[in-house]
C-alpha positions in Angstrom: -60.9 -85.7 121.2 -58.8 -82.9 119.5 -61.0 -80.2 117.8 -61.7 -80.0 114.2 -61.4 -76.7 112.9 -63.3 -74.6 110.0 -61.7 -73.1 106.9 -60.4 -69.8 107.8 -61.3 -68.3 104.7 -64.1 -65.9 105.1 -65.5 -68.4 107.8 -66.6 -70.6 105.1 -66.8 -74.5 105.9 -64.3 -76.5 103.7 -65.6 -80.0 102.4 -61.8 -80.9 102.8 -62.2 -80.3 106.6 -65.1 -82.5 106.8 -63.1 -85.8 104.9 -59.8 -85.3 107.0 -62.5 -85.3 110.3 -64.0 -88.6 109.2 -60.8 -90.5 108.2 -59.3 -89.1 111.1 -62.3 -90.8 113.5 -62.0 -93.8 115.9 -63.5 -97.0 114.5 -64.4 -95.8 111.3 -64.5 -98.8 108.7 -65.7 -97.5 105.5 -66.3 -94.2 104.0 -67.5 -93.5 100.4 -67.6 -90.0 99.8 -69.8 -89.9 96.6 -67.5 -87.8 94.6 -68.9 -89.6 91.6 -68.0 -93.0 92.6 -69.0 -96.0 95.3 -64.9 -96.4 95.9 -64.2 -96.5 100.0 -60.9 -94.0 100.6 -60.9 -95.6 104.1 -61.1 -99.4 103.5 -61.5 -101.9 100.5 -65.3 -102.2 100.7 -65.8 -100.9 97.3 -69.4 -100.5 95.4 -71.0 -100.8 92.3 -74.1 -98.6 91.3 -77.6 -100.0 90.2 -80.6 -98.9 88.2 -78.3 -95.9 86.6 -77.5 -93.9 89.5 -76.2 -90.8 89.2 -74.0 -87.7 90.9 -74.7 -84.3 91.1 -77.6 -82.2 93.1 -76.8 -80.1 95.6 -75.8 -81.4 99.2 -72.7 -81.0 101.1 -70.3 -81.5 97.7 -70.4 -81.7 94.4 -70.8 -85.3 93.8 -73.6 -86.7 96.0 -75.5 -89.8 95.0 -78.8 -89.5 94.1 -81.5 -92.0 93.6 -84.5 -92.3 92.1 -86.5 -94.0 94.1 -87.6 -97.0 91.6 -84.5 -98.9 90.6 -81.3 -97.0 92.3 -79.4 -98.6 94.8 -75.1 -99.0 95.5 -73.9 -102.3 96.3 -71.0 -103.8 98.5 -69.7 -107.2 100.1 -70.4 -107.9 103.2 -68.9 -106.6 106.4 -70.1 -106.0 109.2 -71.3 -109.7 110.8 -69.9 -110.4 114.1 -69.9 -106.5 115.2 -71.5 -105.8 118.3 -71.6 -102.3 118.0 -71.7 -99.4 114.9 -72.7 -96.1 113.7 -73.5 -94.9 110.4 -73.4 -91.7 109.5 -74.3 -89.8 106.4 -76.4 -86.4 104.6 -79.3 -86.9 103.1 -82.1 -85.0 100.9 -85.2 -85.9 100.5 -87.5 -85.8 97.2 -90.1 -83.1 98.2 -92.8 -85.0 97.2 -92.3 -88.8 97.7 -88.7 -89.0 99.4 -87.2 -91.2 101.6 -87.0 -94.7 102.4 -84.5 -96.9 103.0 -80.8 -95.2 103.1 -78.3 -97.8 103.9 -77.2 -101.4 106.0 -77.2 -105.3 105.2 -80.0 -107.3 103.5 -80.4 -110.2 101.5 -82.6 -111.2 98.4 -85.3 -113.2 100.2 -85.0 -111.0 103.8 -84.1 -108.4 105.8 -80.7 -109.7 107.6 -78.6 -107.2 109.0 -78.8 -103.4 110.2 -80.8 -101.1 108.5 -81.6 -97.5 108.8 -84.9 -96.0 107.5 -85.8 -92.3 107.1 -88.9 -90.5 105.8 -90.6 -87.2 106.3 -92.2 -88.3 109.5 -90.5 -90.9 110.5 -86.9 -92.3 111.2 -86.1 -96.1 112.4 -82.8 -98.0 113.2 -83.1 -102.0 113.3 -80.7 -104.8 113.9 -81.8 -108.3 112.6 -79.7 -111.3 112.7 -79.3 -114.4 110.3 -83.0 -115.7 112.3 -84.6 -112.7 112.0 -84.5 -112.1 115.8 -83.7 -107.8 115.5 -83.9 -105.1 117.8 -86.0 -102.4 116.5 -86.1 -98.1 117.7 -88.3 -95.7 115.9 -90.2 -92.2 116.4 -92.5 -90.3 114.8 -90.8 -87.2 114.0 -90.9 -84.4 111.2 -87.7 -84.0 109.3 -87.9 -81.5 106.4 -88.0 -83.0 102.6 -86.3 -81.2 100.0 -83.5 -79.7 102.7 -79.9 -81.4 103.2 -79.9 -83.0 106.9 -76.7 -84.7 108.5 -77.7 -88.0 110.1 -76.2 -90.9 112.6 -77.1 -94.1 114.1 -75.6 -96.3 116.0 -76.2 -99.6 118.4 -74.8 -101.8 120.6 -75.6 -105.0 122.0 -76.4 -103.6 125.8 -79.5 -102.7 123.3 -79.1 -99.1 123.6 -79.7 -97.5 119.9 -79.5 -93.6 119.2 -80.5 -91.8 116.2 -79.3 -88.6 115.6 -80.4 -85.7 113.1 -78.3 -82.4 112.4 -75.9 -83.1 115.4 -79.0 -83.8 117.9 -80.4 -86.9 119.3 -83.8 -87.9 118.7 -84.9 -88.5 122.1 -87.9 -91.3 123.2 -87.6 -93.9 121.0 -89.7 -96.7 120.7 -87.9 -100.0 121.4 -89.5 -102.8 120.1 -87.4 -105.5 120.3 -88.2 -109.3 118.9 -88.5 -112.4 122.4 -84.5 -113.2 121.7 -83.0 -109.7 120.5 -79.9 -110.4 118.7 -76.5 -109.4 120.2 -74.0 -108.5 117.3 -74.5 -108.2 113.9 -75.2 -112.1 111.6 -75.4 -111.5 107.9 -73.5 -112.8 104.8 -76.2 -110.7 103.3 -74.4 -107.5 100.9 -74.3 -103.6 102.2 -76.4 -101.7 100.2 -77.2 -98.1 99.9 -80.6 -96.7 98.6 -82.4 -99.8 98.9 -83.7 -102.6 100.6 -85.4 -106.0 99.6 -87.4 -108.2 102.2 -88.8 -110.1 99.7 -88.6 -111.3 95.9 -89.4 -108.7 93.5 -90.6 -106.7 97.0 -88.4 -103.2 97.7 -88.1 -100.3 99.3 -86.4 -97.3 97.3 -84.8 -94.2 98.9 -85.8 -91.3 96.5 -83.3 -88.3 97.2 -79.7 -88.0 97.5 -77.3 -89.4 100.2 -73.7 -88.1 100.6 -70.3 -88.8 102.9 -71.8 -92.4 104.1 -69.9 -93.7 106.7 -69.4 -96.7 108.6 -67.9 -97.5 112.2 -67.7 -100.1 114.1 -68.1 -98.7 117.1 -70.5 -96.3 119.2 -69.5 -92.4 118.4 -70.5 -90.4 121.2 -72.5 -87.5 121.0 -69.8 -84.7 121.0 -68.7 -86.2 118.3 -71.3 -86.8 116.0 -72.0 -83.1 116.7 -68.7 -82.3 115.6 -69.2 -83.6 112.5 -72.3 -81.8 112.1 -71.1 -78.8 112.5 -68.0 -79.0 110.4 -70.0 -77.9 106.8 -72.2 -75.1 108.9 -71.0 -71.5 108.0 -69.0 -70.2 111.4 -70.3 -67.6 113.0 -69.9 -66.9 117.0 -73.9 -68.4 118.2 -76.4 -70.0 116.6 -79.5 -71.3 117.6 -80.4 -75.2 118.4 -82.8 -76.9 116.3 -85.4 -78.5 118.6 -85.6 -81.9 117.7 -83.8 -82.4 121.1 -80.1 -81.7 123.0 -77.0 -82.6 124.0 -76.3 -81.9 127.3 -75.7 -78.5 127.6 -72.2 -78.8 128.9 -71.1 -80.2 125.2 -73.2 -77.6 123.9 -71.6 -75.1 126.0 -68.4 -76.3 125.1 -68.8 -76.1 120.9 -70.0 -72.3 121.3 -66.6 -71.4 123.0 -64.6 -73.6 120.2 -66.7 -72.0 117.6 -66.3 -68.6 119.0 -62.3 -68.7 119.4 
């Protein structure tokens, strides 16, 4: 995979940079950018906003969504059933106080039918459901900072092997909690939606915070490559240190220091 490279200007990271390194990624499907809009620059799967939200707050660009956590949520047609693989990918902050919730994936009026990804303060979840509400299901307890922009990825395939990533790293030991016939690809006419998800009438769960660069693929990034896009919007300097959460292996790791430092 050929190397993305930072601004050159006073080692500062370069939102431009970032974009091209997305488009420019195998499998990618969709990608709204947030600059003030729900329009996809990769593919036709355009939104509409809900519940009056609105762009601004600071993230990774000006521009990022931001919900409020009561009524806020994107909307988009359908588009991923029949996939048996995907990542999504996207930054995220969370309201200091009561943030999180629901971020992104497919789900109808009267259930949850499709993929959906989950986030809160101490706790992250990835699950697959198909039209029979058969799902796979992978979750952890984990602490991830509110009030702080965090990068984030997901992705699955139908060996049933999920991975969640936050800031570039994998979230190792997930629980796997899988229904008796876990589905194998992706069964939903339901709508994507972002900042919101509804299992029942008149029942939903709001993400309250702002989400940025979302991002759709349909198949499994690895996780050079999910670091990579990580570590495109972090100032360049020669080392840094790993956040703890967990590691790639350390010969990828090894490998982004030298590109970093050249």
């Amino acid at each position: 995979m050929a190397h993305r490279r930072f601004s050159p200007i006073k080692g500062l990271p370069n939102i431009g940079d970032y974009q091209r390194a997305i488009l420019s990624t195998r499998g990618l499907v969709s990608y709204w950018p947030m600059d003030g809009h729900f329009r996809d620059i990769k593919g036709t799967n355009h939104g509409t906003a809900n519940g009056g939200v609105t762009f601004g707050g600071s993230l990774v660009a000006a521009g990022a969504g931001s919900f409020d956590g009561v009524d806020d949520y994107a909307q988009m047609s359908s588009f991923m059933n029949g996939y048996t693989q995907f990542t999504f990918e996207h930054w995220f902050k969370m309201d200091a106080v009561s943030g999180g919730g629901y971020s992104m994936g497919h789900n109808s009026f009267n259930d949850w039918n499709g993929p959906i990804l989950y986030i809160l303060p101490t706790y992250v979840r990835l699950t697959v459901y198909n039209a029979s509400n058969n799902y796979d299901n992978y979750f952890k307890t984990v602490s991830v900072s509110a009030n702080v922009g965090h990068h984030m990825a997901a992705n699955w395939g139908n060996d049933h092997i999920a991975h969640i990533y936050i800031d570039g790293l994998e979230i190792t030991g997930l629980t796997y909690d899988p229904s008796a016939i876990p589905p194998t690809s992706v069964n939903t006419a339901a709508p994507f939606t972002i900042g919101q998800v509804r299992n029942v009438p008149n029942n939903y769960t709001w993400f309250k915070g702002l989400i940025d660069e979302v991002a759709v693929y349909n198949t499994v990034l690895s996780a050079e490559e999910i670091y990579e896009h990580y570590a495109i919007l972090q100032p360049r300097k020669k080392y840094w240190v790993m956040p703890a959460i967990t590691a790639i292996s350390k010969y990828y790791y090894q490998q982004l220091i030298n590109r970093r430092a050249a």
